[in-house]
C-alpha positions in Angstrom: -35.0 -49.5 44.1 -37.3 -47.0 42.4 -36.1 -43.9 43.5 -32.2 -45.7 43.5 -33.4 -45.6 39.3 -34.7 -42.3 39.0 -32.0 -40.4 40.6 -30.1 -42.3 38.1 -32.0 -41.4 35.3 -31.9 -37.6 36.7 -27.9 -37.8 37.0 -27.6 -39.6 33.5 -30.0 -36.3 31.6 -27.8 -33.8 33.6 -24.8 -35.4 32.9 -25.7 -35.5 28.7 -27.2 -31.6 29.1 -23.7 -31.1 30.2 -21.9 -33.1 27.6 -24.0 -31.5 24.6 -23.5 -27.6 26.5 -19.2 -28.5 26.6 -19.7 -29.8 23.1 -21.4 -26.4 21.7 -19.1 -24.2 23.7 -15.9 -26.2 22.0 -17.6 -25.9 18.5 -18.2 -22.3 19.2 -14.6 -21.8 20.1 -13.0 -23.7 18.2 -15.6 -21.5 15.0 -13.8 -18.2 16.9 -10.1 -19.1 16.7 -10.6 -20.7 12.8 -11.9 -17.6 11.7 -9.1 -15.5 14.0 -6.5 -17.8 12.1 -8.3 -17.8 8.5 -10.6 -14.4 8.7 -13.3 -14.1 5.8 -13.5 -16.5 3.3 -16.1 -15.0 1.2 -16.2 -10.9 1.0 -17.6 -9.3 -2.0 -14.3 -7.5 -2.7 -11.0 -8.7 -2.7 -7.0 -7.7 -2.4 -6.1 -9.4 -5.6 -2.9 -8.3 -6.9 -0.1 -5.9 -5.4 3.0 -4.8 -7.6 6.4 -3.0 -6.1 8.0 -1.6 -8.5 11.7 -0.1 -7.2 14.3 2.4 -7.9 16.3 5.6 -7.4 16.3 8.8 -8.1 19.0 11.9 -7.4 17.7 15.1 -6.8 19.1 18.4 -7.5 20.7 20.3 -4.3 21.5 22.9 -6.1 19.5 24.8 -9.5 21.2 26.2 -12.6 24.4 23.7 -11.1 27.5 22.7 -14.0 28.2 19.7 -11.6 26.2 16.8 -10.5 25.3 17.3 -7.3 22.6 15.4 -6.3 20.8 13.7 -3.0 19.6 10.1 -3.7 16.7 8.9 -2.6 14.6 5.0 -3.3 11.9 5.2 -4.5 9.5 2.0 -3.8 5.9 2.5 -5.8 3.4 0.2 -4.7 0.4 -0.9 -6.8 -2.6 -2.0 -5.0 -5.5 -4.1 -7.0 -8.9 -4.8 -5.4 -11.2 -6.9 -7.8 -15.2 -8.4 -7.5 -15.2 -11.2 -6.0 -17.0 -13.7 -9.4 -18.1 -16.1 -6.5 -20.2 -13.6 -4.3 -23.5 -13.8 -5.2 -25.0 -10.8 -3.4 -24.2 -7.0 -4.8 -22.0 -4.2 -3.0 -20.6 -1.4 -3.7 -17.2 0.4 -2.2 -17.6 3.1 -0.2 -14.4 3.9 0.4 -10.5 2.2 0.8 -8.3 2.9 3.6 -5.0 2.8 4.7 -3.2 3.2 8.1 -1.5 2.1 11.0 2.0 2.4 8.8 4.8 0.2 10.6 8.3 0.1 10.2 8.5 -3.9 10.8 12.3 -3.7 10.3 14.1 -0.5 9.5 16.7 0.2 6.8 20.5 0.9 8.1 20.4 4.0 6.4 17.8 6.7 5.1 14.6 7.9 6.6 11.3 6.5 5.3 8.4 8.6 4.3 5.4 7.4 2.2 3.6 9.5 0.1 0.2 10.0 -1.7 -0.3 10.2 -5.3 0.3 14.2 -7.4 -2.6 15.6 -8.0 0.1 17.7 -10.3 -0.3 16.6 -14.5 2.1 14.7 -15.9 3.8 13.1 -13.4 1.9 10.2 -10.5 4.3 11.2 -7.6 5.8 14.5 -6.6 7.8 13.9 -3.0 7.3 17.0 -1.3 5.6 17.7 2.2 1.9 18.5 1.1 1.9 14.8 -0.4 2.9 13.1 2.6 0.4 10.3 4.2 1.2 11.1 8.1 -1.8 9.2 9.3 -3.9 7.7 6.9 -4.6 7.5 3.0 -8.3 7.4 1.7 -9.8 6.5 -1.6 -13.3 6.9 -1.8 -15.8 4.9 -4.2 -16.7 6.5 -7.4 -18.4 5.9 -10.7 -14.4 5.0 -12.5 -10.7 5.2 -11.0 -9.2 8.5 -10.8 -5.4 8.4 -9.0 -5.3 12.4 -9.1 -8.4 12.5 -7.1 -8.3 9.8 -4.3 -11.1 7.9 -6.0 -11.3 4.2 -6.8 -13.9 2.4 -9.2 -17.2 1.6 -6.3 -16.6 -2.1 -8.3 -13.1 -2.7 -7.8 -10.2 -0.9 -9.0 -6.0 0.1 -8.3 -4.9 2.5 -5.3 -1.0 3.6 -5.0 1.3 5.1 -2.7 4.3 5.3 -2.2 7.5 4.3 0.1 11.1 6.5 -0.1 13.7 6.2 1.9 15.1 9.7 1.5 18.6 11.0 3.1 20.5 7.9 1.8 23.4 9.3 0.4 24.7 12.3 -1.9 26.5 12.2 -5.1 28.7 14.6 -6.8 31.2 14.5 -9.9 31.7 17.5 -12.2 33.4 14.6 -15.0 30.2 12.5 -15.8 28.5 14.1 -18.6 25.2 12.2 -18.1 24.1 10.1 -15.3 21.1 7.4 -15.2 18.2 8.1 -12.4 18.1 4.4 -11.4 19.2 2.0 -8.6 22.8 2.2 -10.0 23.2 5.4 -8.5 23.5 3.8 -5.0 26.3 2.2 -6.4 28.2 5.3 -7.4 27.6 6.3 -3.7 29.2 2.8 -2.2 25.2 2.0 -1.1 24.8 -1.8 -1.0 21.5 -3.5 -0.8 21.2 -5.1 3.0 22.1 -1.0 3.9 19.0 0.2 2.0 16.5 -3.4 2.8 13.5 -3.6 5.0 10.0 -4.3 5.8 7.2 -2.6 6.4 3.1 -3.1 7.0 0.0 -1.2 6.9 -3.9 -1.6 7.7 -5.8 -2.1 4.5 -9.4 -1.4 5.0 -12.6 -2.1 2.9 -16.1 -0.4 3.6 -19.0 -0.9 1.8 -22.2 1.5 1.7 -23.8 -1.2 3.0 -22.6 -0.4 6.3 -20.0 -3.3 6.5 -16.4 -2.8 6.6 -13.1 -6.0 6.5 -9.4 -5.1 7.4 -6.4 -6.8 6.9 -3.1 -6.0 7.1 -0.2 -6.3 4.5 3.4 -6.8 5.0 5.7 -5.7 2.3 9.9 -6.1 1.8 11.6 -3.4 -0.1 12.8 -3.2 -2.3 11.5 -5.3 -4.9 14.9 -6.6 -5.7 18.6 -5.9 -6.8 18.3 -2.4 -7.9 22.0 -1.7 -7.0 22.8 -3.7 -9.5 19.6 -3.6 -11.9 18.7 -0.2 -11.1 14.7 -1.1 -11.6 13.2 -4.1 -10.5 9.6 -4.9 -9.9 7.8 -7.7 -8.5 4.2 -8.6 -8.5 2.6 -10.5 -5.4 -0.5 -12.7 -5.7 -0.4 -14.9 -3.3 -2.2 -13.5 0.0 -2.7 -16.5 2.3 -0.8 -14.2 5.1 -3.2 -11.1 4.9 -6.5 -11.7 7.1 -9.2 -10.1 6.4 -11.7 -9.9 9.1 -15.2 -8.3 9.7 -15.4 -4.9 11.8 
């Protein structure tokens, strides 16, 4: 009857080791797929603000021309605002901001899309020709204050921009207008309606701090902003980011 209790005893600790072990490995997993699901919940820096702002443009195909004759392209410039997080304790500095891994989620009917870096040119933030074309990746790297021009961003949180056109979307000519407006109406003139010109498109948006640690989410964005056909500038400003995960490299 002794030993009958003792091998009870063993089987009854072996059978709570094992309990406690599948308890800890369910914790553990179910830890993993809440922070797969929810990413970081505390970072030191965060995407706080994005703004679209969308229109188009006609560009000159020929110089010193008495008729319009112009190519139209949309133009879709995007505002990106990473702030200090007030309820992180610890301090960090930016090293540098990075984006990449540019998808076309769902492509426009018509037009070709190119995005573009800032000018480094005065007077004007965007210039769309080929030496300001992001084929890979675009970099801002942490600095003392903001500077567009330069790639640099404020090392405590500041605004990046790039930008989306969707060039080759139609062409417009008329030697009777005497003055035309460079908006969205243009696509109108041209018989361009909004579902031809609409899609969506995501990138990698990554944060690396000098201290070695580095978060990456990614952001989907619909352009345009809105109605420009009709509008012929519209903008919209996005705060909510419950869909962009950020998660620790």
């Amino acid at each position: 009857m002794e030993k009958i209790n003792k091998n009870m005893q063993k089987i009854i600790r072996m059978a709570t080791i094992m309990f406690i072990a599948i308890l800890i490995l369910i914790i553990v997993v179910l830890l993993i797929l809440k922070y797969q699901v929810e990413g970081e919940k505390n970072m030191p820096f965060e995407l706080s603000k994005i703004m679209v702002i969308s229109t188009a443009e006609g560009i000159s195909k020929e110089e010193n021309q008495t008729s319009w004759n112009l190519n139209i392209v949309q133009n879709n410039d995007i505002y990106i605002e990473i702030s200090k997080n007030k309820n992180y304790k610890e301090t960090e500095i930016i090293d540098k901001i990075t984006l990449d891994n540019f998808k076309v989620i769902k492509a426009p009917e018509i037009g070709d899309i190119t995005i573009y870096r800032p000018t480094s040119e005065e007077n004007k933030t965007y210039d769309n020709i080929e030496e300001n074309i992001i084929k890979d990746k675009l970099g801002y790297v942490g600095s003392t204050e903001t500077n567009i021009k330069n790639l640099e961003l404020a090392n405590q949180g500041g605004m990046i921009l790039l930008r989306y056109s969707l060039n080759n979307v139609s062409e417009y000519y008329s030697e009777e207008d005497t003055e035309i407006k460079h908006d969205g109406t243009l696509l109108a003139k041209t018989n361009i309606s909004m579902e031809q010109i609409q899609c969506e498109v995501a990138f990698d948006l990554t944060i690396e701090l000098k201290s070695g640690i580095s978060y990456k989410g990614t952001v989907n964005l619909k352009l345009p902003s809105g109605n420009i056909v009709e509008q012929g500038t519209s903008s919209v400003e996005i705060t909510d980011f419950d869909d962009v995960v950020f998660k620790r490299l």
